[in-house]
N, C-alpha and C positions, 0 to 999 in steps of 0.2 A: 449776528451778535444776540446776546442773550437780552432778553426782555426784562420793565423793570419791575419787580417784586416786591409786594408787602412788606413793609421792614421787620414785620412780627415774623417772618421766614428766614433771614439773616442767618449765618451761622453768626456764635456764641466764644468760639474758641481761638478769639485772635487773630483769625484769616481777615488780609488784607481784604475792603469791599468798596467799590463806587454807593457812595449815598448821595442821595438827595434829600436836604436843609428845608427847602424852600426858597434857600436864595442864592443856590447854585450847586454843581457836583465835587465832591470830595472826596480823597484816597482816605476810609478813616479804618478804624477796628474799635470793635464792641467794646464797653468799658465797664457800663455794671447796670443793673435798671433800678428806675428813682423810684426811693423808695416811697415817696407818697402818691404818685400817676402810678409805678410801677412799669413808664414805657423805658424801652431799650436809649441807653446814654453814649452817644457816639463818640469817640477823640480823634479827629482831624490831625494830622501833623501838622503842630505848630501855630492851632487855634483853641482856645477851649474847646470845652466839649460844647456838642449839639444834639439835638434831638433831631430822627431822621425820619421822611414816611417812608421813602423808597429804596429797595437797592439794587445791587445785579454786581456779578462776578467783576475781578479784572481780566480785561481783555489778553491775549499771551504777549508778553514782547517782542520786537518785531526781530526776527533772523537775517544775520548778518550779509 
């Protein structure tokens, strides 16, 4: 499995990503960066958003 990454490395375009919050891991996608920090704003499904330091790909789904 892939390692976790600086969330300033993330892609940008919508691709689903595991993040990490700080107070756990989440399926989320990139939202927009705040404009007064300037860091990247994450949207979780079906949490507001979050700010994230970490990320790393999703894993493939498992074959039947």
């Amino acid at each position: 499995m892939t390692q976790w990454q600086d969330i300033a490395t993330a892609p940008k375009d919508g691709t689903e990503v595991l993040i990490w919050d700080g107070c756990g891991v989440r399926v989320a996608t990139y939202m927009h960066d705040d404009e007064k920090t300037g860091e990247p704003v994450w949207f979780p499904e079906g949490l507001p958003f979050v700010r994230a330091s970490h990320w790393m790909p999703l894993p493939p789904p498992p074959t039947p």
